[in-house]
Backbone bond lengths (Angstrom), bond angles and torsions (degrees), N, CA, C in turn:
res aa  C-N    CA-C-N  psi(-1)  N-CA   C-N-CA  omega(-1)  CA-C   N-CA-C  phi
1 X - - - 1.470 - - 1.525 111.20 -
2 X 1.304 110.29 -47.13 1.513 99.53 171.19 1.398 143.56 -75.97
3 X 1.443 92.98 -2.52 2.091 109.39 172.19 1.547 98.14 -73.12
4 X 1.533 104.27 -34.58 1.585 115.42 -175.97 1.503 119.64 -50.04
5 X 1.192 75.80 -72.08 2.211 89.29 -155.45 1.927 103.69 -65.27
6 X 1.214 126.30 -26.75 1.500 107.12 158.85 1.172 120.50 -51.02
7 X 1.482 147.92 -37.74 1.334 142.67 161.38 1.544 102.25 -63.48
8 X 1.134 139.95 -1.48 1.661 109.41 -177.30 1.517 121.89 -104.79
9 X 1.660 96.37 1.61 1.436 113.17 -179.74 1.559 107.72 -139.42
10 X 1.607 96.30 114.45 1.353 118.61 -163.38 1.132 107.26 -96.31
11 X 1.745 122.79 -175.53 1.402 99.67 161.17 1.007 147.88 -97.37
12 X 1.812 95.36 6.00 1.659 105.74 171.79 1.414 129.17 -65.14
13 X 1.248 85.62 -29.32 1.794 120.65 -179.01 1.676 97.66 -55.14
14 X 1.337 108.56 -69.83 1.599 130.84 174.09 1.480 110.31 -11.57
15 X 1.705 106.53 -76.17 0.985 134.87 175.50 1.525 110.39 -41.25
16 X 1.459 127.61 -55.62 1.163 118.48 -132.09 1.839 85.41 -94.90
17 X 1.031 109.94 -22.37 1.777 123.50 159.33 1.315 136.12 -48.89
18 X 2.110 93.85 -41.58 1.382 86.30 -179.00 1.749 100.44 -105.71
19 X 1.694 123.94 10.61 1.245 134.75 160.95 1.561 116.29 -64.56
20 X 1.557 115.62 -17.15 1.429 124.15 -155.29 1.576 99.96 -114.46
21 X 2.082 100.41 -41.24 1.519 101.28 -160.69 1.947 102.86 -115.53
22 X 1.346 106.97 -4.19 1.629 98.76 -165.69 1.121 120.44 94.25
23 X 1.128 137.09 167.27 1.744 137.68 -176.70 1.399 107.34 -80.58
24 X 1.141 122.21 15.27 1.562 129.19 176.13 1.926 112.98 -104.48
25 X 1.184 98.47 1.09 1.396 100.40 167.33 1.814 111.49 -104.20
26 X 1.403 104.35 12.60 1.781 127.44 160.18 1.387 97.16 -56.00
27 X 1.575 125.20 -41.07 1.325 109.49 -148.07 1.767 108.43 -101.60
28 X 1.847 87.22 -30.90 1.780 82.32 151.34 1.265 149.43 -57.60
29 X 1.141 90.72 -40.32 1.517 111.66 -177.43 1.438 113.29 -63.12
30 X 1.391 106.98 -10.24 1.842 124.90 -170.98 1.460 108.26 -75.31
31 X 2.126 95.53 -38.49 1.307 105.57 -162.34 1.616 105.81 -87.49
32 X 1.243 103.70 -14.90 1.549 99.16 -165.92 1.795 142.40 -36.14
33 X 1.909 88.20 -59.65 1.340 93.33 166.32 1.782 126.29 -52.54
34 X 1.413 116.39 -37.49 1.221 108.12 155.26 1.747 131.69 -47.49
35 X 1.645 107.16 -37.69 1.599 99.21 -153.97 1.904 82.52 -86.87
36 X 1.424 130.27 -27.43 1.210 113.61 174.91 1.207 106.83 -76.00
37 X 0.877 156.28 -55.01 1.782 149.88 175.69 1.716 99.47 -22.54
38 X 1.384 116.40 -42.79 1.416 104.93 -154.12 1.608 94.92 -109.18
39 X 1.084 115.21 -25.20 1.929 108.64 150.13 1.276 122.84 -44.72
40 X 1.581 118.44 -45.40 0.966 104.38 -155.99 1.837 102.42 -112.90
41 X 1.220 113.72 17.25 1.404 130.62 144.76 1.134 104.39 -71.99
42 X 1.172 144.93 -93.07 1.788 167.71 -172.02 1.677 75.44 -29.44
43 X 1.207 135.88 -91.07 1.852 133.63 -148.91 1.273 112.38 -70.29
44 X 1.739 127.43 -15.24 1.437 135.89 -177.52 1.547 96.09 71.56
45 X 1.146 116.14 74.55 1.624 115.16 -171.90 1.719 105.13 -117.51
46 X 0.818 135.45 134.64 1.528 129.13 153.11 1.786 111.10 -100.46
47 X 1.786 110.35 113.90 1.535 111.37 -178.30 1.733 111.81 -86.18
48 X 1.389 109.90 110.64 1.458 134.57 171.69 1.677 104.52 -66.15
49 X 0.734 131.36 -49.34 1.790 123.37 -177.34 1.035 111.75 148.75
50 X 1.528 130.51 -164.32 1.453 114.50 -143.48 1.783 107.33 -105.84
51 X 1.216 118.43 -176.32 1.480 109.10 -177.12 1.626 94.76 -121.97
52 X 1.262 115.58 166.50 1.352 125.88 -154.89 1.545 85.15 -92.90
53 X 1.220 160.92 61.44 1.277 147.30 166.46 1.381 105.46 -167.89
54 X 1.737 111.57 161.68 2.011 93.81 173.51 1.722 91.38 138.07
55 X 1.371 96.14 69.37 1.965 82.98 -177.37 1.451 72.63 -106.81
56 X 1.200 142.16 -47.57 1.637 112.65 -164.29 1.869 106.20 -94.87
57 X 1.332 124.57 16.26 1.055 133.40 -175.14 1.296 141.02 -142.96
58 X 1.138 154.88 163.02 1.392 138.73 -172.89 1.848 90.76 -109.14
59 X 1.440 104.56 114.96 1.649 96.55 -178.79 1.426 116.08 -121.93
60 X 1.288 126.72 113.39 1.798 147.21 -177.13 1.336 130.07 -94.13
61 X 1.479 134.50 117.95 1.500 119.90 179.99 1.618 80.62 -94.29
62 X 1.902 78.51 153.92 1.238 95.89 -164.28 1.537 80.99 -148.86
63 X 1.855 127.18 166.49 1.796 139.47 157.47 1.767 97.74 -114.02
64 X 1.341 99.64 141.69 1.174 106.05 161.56 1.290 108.38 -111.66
65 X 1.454 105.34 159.50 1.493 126.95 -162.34 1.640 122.25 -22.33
66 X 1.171 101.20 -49.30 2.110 117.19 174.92 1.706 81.65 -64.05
67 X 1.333 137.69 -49.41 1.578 109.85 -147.63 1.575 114.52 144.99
68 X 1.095 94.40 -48.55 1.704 112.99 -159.64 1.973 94.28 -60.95
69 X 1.551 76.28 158.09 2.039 89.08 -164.07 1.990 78.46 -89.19
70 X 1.925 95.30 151.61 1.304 99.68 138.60 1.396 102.89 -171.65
71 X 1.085 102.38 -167.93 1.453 113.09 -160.10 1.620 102.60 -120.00
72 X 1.504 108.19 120.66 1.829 116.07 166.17 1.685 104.67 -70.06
73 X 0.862 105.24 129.45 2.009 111.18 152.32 1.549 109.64 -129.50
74 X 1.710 101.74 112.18 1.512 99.74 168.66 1.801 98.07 -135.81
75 X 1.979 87.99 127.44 2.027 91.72 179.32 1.693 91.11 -105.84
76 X 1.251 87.29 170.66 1.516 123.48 161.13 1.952 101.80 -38.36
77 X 1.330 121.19 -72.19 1.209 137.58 -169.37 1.449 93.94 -75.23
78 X 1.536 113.22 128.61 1.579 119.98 -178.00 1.635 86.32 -81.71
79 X 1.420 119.07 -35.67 1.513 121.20 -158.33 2.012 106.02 -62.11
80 X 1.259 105.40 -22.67 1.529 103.29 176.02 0.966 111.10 -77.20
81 X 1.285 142.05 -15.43 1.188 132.63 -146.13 1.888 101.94 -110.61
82 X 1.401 89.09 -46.90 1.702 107.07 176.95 1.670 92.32 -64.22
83 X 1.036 151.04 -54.02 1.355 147.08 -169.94 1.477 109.84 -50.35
84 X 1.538 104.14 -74.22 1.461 123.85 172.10 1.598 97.45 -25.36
85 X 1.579 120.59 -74.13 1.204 109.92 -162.84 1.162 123.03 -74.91
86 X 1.305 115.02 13.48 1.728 124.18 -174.94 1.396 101.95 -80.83
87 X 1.694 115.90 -52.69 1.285 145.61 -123.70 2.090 81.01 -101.01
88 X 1.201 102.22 -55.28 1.329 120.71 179.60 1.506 109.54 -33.62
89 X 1.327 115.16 -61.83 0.960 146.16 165.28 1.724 134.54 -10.46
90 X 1.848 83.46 -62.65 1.702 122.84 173.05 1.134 103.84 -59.23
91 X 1.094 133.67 -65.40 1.324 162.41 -146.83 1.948 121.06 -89.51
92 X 1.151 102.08 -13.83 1.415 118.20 -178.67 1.172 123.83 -70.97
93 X 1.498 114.32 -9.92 1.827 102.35 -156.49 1.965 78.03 -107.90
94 X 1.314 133.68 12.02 1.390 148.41 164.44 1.249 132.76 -83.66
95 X 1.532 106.04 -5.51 1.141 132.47 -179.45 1.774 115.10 54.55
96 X 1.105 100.99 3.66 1.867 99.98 -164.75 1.157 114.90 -83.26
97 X 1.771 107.49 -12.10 1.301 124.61 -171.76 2.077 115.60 -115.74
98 X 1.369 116.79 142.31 1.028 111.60 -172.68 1.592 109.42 -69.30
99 X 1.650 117.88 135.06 1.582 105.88 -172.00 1.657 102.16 -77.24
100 X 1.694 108.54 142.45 1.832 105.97 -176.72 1.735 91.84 -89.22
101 X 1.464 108.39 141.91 1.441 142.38 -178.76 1.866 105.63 -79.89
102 X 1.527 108.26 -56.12 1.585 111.73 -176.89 1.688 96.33 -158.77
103 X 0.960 91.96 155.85 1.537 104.04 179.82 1.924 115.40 -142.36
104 X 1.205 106.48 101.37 1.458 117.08 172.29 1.557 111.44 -57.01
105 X 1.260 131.31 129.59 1.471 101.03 -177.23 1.735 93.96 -118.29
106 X 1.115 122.17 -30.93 1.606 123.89 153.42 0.875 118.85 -31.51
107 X 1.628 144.72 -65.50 1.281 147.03 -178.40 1.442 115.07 -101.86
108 X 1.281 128.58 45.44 1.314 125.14 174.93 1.754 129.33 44.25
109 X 1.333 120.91 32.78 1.244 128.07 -144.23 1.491 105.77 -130.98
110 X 1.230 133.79 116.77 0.976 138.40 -150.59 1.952 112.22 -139.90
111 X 1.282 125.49 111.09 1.836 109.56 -165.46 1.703 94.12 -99.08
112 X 1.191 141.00 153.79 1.243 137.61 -162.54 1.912 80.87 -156.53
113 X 1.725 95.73 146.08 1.310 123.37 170.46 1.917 103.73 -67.06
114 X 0.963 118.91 121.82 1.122 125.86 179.07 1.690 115.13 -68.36
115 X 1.187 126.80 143.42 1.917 106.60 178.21 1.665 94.17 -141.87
116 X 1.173 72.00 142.05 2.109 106.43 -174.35 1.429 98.99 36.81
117 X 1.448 122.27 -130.13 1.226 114.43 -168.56 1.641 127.07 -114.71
118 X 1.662 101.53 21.76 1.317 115.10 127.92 2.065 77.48 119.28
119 X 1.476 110.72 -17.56 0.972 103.28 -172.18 1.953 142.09 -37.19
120 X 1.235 141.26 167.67 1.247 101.83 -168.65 1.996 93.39 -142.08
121 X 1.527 130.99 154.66 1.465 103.88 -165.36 1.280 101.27 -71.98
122 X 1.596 136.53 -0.83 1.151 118.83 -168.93 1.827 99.87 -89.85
123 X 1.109 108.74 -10.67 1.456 100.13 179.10 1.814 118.05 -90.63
124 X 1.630 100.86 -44.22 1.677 107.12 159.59 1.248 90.32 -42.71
125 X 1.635 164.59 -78.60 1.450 133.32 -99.24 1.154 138.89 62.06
126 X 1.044 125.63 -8.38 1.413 133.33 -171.75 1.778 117.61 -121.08
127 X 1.319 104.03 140.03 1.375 117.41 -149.93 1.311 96.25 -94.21
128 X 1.612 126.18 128.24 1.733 112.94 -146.56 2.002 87.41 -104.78
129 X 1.346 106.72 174.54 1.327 109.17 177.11 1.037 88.28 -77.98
130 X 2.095 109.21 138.82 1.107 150.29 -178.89 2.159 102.40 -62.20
131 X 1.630 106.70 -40.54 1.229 99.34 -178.81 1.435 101.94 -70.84
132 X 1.295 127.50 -26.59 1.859 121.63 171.30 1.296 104.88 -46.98
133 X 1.266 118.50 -69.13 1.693 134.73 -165.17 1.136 97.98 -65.85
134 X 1.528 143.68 -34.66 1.750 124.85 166.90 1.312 106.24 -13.28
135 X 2.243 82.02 -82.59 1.756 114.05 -154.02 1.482 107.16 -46.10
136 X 1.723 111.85 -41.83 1.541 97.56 -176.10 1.291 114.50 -60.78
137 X 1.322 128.80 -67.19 1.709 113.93 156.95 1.288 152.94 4.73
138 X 1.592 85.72 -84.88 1.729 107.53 142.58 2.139 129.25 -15.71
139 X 1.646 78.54 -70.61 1.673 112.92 165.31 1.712 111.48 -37.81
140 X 1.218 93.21 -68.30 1.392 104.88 174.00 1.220 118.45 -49.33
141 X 1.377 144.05 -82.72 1.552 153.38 146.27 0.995 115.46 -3.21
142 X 1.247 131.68 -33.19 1.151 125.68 177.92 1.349 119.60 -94.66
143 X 1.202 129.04 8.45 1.426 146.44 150.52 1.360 113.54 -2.28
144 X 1.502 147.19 115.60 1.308 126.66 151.09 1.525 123.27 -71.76
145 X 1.542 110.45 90.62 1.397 95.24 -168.21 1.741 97.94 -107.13
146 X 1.739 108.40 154.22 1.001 101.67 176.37 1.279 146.59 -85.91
147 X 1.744 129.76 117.94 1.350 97.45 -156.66 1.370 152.61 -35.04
148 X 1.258 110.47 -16.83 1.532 104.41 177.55 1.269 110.96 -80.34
149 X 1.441 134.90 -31.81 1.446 146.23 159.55 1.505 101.35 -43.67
150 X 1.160 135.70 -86.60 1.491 134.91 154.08 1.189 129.90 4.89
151 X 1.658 98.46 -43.51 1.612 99.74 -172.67 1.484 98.43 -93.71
152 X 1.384 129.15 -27.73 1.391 120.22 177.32 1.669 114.12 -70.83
153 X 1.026 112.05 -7.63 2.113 112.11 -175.31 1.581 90.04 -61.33
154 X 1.263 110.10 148.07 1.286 115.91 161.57 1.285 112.43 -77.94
155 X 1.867 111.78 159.53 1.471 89.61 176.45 1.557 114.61 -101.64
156 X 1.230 92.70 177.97 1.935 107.41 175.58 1.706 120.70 -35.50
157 X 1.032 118.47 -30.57 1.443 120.72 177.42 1.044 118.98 -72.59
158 X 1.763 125.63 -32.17 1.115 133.33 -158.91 2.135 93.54 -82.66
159 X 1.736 95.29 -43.08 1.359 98.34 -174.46 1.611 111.41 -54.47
160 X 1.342 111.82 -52.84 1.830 129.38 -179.59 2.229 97.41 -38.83
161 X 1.451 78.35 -58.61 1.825 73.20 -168.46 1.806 109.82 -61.27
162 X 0.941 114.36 -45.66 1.345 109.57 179.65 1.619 109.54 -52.78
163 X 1.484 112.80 -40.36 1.336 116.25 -162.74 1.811 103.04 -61.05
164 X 1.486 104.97 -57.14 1.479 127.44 176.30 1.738 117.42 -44.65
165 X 1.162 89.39 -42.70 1.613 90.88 -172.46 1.654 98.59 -81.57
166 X 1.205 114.07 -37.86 1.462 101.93 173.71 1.223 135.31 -76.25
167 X 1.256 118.57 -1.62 1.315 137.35 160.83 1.828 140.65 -89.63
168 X 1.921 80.00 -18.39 1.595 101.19 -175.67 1.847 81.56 -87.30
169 X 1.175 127.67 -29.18 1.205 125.79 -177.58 1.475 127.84 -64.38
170 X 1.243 92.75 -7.03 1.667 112.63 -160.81 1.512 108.86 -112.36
171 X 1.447 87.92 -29.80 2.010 93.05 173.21 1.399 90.01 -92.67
172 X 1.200 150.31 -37.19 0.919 141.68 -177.01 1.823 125.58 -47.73
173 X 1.446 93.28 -30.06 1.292 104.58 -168.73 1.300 112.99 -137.96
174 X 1.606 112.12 27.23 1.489 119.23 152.24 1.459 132.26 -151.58
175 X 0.856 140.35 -135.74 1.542 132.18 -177.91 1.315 119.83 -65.52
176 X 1.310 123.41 -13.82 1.662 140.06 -172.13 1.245 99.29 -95.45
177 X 1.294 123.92 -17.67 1.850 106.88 154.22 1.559 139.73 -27.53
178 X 1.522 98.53 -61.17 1.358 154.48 174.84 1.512 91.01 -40.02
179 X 1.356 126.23 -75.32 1.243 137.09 -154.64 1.808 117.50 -123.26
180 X 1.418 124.61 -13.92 1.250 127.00 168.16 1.319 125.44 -99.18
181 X 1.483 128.02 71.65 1.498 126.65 -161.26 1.635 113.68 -48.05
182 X 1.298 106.94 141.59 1.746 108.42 -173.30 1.671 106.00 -55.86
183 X 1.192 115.99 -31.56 1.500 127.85 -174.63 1.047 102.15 -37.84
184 X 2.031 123.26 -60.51 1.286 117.64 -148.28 1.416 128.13 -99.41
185 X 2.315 86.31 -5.55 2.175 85.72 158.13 1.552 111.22 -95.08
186 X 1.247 111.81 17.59 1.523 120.39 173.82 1.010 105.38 -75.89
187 X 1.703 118.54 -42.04 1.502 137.76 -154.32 1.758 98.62 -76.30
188 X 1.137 81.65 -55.56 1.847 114.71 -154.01 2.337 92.37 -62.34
189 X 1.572 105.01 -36.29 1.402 123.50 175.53 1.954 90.16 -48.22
190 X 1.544 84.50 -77.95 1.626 102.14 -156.74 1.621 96.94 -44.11
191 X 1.103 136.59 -71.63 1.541 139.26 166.60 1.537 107.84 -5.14
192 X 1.077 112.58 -66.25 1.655 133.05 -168.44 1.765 108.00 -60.16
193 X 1.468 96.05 -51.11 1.354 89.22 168.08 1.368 143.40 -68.29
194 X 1.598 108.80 -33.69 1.330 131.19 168.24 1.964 105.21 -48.99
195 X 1.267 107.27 -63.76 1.896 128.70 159.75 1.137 97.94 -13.85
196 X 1.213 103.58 -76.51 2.185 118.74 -153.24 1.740 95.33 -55.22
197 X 1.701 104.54 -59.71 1.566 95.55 -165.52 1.499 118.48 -67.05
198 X 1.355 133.23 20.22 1.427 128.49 172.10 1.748 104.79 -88.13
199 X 1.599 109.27 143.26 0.982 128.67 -178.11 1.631 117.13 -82.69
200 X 1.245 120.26 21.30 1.496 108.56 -167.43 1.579 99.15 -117.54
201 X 1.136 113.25 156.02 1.783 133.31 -171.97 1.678 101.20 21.48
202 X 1.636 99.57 78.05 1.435 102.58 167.30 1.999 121.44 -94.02
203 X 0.999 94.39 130.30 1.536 100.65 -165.73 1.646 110.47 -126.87
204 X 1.418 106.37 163.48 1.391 119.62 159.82 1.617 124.54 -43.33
205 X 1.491 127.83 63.94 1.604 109.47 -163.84 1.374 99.69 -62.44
206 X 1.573 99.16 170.76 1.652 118.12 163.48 1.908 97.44 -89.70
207 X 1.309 118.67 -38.78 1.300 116.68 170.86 1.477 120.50 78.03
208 X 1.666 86.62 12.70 1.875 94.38 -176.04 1.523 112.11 176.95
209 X 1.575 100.91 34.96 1.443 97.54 -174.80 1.367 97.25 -106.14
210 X 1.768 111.69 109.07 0.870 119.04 167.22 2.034 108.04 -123.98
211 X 1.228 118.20 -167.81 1.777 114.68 -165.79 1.215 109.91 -48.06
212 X 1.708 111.29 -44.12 1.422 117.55 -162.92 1.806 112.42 -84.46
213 X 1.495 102.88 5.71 1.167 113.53 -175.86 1.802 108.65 -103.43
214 X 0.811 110.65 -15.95 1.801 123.98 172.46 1.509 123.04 -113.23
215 X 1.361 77.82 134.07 2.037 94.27 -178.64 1.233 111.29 -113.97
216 X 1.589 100.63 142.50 1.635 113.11 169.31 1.425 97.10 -61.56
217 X 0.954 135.31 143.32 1.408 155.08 150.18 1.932 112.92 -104.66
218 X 1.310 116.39 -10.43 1.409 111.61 170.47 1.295 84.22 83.34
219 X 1.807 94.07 -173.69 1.539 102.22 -144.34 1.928 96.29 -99.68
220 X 1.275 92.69 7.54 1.731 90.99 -177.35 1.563 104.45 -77.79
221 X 1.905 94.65 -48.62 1.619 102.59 -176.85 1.325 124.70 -88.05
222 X 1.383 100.15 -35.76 1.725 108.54 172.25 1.546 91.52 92.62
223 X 1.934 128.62 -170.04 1.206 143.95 -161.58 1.795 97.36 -75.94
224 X 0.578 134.28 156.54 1.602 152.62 -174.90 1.473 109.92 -141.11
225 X 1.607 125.08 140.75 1.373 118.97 177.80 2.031 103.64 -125.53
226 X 1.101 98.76 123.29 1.392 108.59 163.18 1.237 133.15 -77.15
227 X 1.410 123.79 -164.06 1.512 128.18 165.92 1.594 113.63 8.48
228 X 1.415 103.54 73.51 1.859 111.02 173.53 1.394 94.40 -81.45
229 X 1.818 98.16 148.76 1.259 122.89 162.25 1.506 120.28 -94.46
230 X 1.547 131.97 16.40 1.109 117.59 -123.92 1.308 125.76 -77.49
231 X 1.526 103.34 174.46 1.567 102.32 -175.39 1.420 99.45 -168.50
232 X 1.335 102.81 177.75 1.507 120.58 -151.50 2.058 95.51 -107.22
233 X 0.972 121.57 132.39 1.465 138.75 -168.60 1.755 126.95 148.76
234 X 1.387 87.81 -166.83 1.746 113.07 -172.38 1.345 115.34 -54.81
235 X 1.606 109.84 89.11 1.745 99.87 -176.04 1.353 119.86 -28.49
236 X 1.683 121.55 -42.02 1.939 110.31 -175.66 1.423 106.50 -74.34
237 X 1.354 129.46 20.91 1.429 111.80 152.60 1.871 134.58 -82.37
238 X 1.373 95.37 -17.33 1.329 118.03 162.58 1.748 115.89 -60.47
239 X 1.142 119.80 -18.42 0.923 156.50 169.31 1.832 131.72 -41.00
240 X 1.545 83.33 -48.97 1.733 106.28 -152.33 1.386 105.35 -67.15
241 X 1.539 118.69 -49.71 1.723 121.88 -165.36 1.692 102.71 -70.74
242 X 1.456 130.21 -13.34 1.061 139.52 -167.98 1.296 111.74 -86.84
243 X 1.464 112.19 -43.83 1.770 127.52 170.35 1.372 111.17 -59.99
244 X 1.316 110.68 -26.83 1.421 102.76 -164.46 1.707 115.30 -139.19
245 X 1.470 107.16 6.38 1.512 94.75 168.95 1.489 123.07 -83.42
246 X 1.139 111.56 159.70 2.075 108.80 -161.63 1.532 107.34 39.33
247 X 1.530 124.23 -14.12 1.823 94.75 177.86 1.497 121.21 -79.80
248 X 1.913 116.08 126.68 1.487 133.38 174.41 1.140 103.91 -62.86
249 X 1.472 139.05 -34.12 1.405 131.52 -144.84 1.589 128.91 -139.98
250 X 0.996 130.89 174.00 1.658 113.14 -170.90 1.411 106.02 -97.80
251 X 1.546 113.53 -22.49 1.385 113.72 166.96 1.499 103.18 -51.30
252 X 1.052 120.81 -52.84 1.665 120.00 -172.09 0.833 127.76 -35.58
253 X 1.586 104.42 -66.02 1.609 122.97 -174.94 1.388 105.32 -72.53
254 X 1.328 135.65 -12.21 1.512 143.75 -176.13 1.936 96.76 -87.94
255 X 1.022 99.26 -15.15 2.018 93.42 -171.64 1.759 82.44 -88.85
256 X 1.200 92.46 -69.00 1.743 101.21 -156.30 1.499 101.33 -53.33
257 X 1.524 110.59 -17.70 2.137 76.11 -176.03 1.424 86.36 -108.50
258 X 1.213 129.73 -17.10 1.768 103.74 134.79 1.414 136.38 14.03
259 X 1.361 79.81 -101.40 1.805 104.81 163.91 1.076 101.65 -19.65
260 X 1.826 81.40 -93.05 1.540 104.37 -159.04 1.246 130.55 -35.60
261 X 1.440 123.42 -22.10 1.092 131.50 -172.59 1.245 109.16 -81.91
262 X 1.255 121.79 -51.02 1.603 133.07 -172.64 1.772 101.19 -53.72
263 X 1.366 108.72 -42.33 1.399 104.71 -176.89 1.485 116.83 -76.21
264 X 0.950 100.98 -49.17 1.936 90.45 178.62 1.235 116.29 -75.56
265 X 1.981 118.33 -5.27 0.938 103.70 178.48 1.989 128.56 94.12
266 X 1.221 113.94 2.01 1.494 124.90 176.16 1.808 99.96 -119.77
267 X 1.661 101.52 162.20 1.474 126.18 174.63 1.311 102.82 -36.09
268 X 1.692 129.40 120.47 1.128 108.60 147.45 1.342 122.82 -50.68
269 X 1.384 140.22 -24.51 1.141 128.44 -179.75 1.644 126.54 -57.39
270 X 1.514 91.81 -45.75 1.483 86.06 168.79 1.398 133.04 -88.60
271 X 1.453 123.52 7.10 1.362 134.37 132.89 1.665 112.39 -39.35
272 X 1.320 120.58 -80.81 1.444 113.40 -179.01 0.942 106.65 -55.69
273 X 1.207 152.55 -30.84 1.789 153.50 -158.28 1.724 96.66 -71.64
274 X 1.522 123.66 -47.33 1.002 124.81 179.59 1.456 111.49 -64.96
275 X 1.226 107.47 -45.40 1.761 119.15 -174.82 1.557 126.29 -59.19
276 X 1.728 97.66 -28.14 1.401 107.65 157.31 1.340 126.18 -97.02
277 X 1.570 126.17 4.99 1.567 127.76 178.20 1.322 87.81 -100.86
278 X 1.521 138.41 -21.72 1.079 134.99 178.31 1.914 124.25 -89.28
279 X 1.208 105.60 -26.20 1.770 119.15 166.64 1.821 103.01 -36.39
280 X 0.795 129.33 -77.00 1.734 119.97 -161.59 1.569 93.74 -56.85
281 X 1.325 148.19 -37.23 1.584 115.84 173.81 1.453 114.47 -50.86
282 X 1.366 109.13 -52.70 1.282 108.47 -155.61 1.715 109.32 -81.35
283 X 1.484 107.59 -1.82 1.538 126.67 161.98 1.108 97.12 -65.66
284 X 1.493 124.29 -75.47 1.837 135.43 173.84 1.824 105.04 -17.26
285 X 1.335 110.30 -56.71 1.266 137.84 -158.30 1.866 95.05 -54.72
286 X 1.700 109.42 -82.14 1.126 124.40 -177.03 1.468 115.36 -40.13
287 X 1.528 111.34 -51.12 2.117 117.85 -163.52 1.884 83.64 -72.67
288 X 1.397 119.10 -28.10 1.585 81.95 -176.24 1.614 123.96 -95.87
289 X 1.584 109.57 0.30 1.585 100.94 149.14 1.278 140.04 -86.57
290 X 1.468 97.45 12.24 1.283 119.58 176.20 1.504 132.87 115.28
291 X 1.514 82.87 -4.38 1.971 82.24 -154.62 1.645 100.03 -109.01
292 X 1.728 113.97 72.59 1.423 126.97 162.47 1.142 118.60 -48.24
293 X 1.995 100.79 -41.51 1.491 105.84 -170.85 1.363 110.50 -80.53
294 X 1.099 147.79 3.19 1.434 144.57 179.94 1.279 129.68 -70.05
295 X 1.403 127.62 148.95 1.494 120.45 177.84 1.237 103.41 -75.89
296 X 1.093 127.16 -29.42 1.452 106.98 -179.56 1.851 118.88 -73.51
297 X 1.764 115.26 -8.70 1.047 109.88 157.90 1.202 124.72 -72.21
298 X 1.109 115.75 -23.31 1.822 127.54 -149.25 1.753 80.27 -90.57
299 X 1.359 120.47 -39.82 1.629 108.61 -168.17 1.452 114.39 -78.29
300 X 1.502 122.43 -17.91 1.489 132.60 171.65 1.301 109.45 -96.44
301 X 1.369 129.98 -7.59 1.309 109.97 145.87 1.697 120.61 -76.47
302 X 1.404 99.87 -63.84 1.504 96.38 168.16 1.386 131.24 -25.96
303 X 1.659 124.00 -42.21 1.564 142.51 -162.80 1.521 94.68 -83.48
304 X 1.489 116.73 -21.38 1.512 108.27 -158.37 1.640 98.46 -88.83
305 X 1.335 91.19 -33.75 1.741 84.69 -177.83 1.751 121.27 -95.30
C-alpha cells in the first residue's frame, strides 16, 4: 500500500485541493496514506490507482473482496462526504446515480459502485444530444424525496453565491483579470440571484451537473451524475453547463435550451435566462486556459452582457 498511494496523488490533484481547501489541506494530505491503508483494511478493498476526477476530493478505483469495481472518495471536509452520500442515496432507486457501498462519516470517506469505465462527457469531448441530457435531468427531478429530506436541501441561492464568489475569486486571481471585467460576474451574480429566488418548478437540484460531473454508463446504464451539490430550486438551473459548454453562438444555446426545455418541461426562457446570468463564469473559465483569443470567448462575453 505504501509503494502505492505516492503515485495516486499528483500535483495537479494537490493544487486543485489546496485551490478548494487552502494550504491547510498540506496537513491532510500528510495523513492520507495512513487513513486509506486503514479504510481499505476496515472495507477489504484492494486500491488500483487513481480516478480521473476529485477537485474537492482524493478519488481511487479500488475491487472489493467478491470483485466488483468501485470507487474510494475521501475530502478534507468529512461534511462532503456525509452529504454526497445522503443525497446519493435519494436518488438511487433512478439509477442515474452511483449506489454508495459504506460511508465513513468521521473521516470524510465515502466507497461508491463504480460504472462502466469510469469515463466522464467532459473527458469523451463530445457534446451529447441535448434530448439525452433532458431525460437525465428530468430523471433526477423526479426523485421521490421525502419531505423532511426536501426540507433540509439548501436552497438555490445559497448554491449561486458560493458558486459566484468562487469564481469572481478565480478571475480575480488569474489570467481572467486581464480580460473578464469584475462588472460583468457582478452582473451575471445579480442575474443568478434574482433566478434562484423565483418560486416556480422547485425541485431536487443536482446543483453541479456539469460534463465533468456525468458518466457514460453505456447503453445498458445510459449518463450517470456524480458528486451532487444539492439543493432545493428552479429545475432550468440544472440546465446551465449544458446551454453553454463548447457552444460559439446564440443560435446554439437557443437550440439546446430548446430541447432542454421541452423535456423537463419549463420556459425556454428561463433556460437561457440562466445561461446568460451564468456566461461570465464560464468566460472566467475559458481566459484562464488561455483561450482569450477564441470565438467561443468573444461569444460568452458578448452573451453575458
Amino acid at each position: 500500500m505504501s509503494d502505492v498511494l505516492p503515485q495516486l496523488i499528483d500535483d495537479k490533484q494537490r493544487e486543485r485541493l489546496f485551490a478548494r481547501f487552502g494550504r491547510g489541506a498540506a496537513d491532510w494530505l500528510d495523513g492520507l496514506p495512513g487513513l486509506v491503508t486503514a479504510l481499505a483494511a476496515e472495507w477489504d478493498l484492494t486500491i488500483d490507482g487513481p480516478a480521473p476526477h476529485g477537485r474537492t476530493s482524493v478519488v481511487l478505483h479500488c475491487r472489493r473482496a467478491d470483485g466488483s469495481a468501485g470507487i474510494l472518495k475521501i475530502s478534507p471536509d468529512p461534511g462532503l462526504g456525509r452529504s454526497e452520500a445522503r443525497i446519493l442515496r435519494l436518488w438511487e432507486a433512478s439509477g442515474r446515480v452511483p449506489a454508495v457501498w459504506e460511508v465513513d462519516t468521521e473521516r470524510g470517506a465515502v466507497l461508491l459502485e463504480a460504472i462502466g469505465s469510469g469515463r466522464t462527457v467532459a473527458l469523451n469531448g463530445e457534446v451529447p444530444p441535448m434530448e439525452t441530457i433532458g431525460r437525465l435531468i428530468a430523471d433526477l427531478h423526479a426523485a421521490d424525496v421525502p419531505c423532511d429530506e426536501f426540507g433540509e436541501l439548501h436552497p438555490l441561492v445559497g448554491r449561486m453565491n458560493f458558486v459566484f464568489d468562487l469564481w469572481e475569486r478565480r478571475r480575480r486571481e488569474g489570467r481572467a483579470a486581464d480580460y473578464v471585467p469584475a462588472a460583468l460576474v457582478h452582473q451575471g451574480h445579480s442575474r443568478a440571484r434574482a433566478l434562484a429566488h423565483g418560486q416556480d418548478d422547485l425541485v431536487p437540484l443536482h446543483g453541479d451537473l456539469h460534463p465533468g460531473n456525468v458518466i457514460d454508463g453505456g447503453p445498458e446504464r445510459g449518463l450517470v451524475a456524480v458528486d451532487p451539490r444539492a439543493c432545493v430550486g428552479d429545475a432550468a438551473a440544472d440546465t446551465i453547463d449544458w446551454t453553454l459548454w463548447r457552444a460559439s453562438s446564440h443560435e446554439e444555446v437557443e437550440r439546446r435550451a430548446a430541447v432542454l426545455a421541452d423535456v423537463i418541461g419549463v420556459p425556454v426562457e428561463r433556460v437561457i435566462a440562466w445561461a446568460v446570468a451564468c456566461a461570465p463564469i464560464f468566460a472566467v473559465a475559458v481566459a484562464d486556459r488561455g483561450r482569450a483569443d477564441s470565438d467561443q470567448f468573444r461569444f460568452l462575453l458578448e452573451f453575458a452582457s
